[in-house]
C-alpha positions as CSV (number, residue, x, y, z in Angstrom):
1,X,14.5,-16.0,-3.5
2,X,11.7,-14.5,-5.2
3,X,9.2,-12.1,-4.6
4,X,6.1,-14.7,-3.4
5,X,8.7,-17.1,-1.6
6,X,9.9,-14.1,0.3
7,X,6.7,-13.6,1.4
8,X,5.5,-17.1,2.4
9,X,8.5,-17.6,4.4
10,X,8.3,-17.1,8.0
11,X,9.5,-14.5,10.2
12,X,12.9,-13.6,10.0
13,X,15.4,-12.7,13.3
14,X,11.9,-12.5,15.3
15,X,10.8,-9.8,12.6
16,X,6.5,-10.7,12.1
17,X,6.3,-12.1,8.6
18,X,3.5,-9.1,8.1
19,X,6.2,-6.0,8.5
20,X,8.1,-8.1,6.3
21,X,6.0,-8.5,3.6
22,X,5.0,-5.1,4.1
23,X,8.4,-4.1,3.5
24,X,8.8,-6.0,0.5
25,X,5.5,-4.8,-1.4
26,X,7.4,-1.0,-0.3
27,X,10.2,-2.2,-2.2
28,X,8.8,-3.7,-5.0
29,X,6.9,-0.5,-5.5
30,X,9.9,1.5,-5.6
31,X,11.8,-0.3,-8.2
32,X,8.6,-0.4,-10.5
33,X,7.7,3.3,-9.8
34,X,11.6,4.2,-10.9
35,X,11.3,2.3,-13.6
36,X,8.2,4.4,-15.1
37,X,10.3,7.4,-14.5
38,X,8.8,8.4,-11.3
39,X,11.5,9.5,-8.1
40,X,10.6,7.8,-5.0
41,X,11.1,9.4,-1.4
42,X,10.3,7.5,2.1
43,X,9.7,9.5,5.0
44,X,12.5,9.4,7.6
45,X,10.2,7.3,10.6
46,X,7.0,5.4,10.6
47,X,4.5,7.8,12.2
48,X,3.4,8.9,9.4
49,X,0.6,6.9,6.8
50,X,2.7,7.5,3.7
51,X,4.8,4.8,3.0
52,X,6.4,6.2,0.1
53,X,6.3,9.6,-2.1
54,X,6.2,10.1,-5.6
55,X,7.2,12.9,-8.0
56,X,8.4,13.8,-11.6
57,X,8.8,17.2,-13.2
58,X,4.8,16.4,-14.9
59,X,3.1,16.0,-11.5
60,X,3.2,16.9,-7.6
61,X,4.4,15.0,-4.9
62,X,1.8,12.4,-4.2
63,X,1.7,10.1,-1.0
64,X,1.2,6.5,-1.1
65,X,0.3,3.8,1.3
66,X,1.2,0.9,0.5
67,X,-0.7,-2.4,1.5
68,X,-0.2,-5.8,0.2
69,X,-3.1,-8.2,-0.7
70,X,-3.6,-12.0,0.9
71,X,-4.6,-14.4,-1.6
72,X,-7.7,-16.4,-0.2
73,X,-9.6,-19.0,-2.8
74,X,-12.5,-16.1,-3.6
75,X,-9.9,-12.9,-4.2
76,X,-7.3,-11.3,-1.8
77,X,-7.5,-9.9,1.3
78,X,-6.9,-6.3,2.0
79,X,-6.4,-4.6,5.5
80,X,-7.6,-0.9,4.5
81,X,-7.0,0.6,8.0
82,X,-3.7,0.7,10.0
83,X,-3.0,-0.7,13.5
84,X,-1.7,1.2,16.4
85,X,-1.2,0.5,20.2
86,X,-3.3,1.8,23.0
87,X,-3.4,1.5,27.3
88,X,-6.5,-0.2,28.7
89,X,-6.2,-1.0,32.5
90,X,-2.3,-0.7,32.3
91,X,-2.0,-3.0,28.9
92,X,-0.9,-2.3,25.4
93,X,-3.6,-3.5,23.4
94,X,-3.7,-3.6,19.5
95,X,-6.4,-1.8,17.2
96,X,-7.0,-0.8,14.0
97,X,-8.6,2.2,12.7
98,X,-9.6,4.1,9.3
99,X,-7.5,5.8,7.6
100,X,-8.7,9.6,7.3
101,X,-8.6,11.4,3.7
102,X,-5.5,14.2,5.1
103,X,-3.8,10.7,5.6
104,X,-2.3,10.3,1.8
105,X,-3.5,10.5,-1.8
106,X,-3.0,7.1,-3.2
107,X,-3.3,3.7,-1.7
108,X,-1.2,1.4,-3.5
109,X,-2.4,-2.4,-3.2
110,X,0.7,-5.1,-3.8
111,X,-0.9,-8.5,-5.1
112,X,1.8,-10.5,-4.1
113,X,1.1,-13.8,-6.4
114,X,0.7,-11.9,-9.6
115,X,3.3,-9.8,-9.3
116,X,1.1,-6.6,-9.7
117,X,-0.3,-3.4,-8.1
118,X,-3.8,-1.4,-8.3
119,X,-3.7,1.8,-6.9
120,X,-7.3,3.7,-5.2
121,X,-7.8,7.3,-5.0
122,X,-8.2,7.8,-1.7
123,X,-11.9,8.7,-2.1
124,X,-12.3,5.3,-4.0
125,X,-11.0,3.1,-1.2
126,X,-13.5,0.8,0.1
127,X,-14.7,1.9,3.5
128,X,-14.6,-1.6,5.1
129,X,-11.4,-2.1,7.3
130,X,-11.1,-5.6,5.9
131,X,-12.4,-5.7,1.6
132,X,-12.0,-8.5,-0.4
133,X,-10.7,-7.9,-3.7
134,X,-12.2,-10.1,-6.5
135,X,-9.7,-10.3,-9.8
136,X,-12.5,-11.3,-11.6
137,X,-14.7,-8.4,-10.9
138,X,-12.1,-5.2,-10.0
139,X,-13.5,-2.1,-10.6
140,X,-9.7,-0.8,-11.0
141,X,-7.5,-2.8,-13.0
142,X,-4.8,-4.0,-11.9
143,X,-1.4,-2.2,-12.6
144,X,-3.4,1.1,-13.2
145,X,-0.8,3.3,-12.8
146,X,-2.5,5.7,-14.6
147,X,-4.0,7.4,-11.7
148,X,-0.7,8.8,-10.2
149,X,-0.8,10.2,-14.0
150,X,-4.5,11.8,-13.8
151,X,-5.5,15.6,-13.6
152,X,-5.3,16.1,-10.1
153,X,-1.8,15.2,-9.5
154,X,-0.6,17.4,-12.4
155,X,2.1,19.8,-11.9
156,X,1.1,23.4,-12.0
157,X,2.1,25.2,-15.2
């Protein structure tokens, strides 16, 4: 199966097809980040915002979170908060909330039917929870990954 079926499918072993996909796009980063030389590292559980980090002997360790887009017919889709769980009158109810600048360095953005990433600086990130992304008019290019390479992230001589 490849990479776009996998995520069109539906949920798998009542798994929701979003952790899925999630999963996927963490994947897919991976393999493309090793194959540009850089060495990936997960965290061991989920309560963190870093989904993956990056490192080679030319730069820190950078954190990235790592979203994938929803094609709609104007752009895709991208959920730039996270969702958590809270208690209101005795019931688990679902939110979602900002991610804070401590959070990570680099959000990486999977766009799931071209194959392809652009990656934010956290200070770049549109503010809205919810942004469309327009491929027509990106302000970051797609496959930029340039930015993990920039000035900031640079290993200290």
């Amino acid at each position: 199966m490849d990479r776009v079926t996998a995520f069109k499918e539906g949920d798998a072993d009542g798994v929701p097809k979003s952790c899925i996909a999630g999963q996927i796009a963490e994947l897919v980063f991976e393999a493309e980040a090793a194959k540009r030389g850089w060495m990936t590292y997960r965290p061991s559980g989920h309560a963190t915002a870093i989904d993956v980090v990056v490192g080679s002997h030319k730069s820190k360790l950078i954190g990235i979170q790592i979203k994938k887009g929803s094609i709609t017919p104007t752009g895709w889709l991208v959920n730039f908060g996270h969702m958590g769980w809270k208690k209101e009158n005795g019931k688990r109810i679902p939110y979602r909330k900002a991610y804070r600048e401590s959070d990570f360095d680099v959000m990486a953005v999977y766009l799931q039917e071209r194959d392809s990433f652009i990656f934010y600086h956290y200070r770049d990130m549109p503010k809205a929870m919810h942004s469309m992304v327009n491929p027509s008019n990106l302000r970051y290019p797609e496959n930029n990954w340039h930015v993990l390479e920039s000035e900031e992230y640079a290993a200290p001589l």
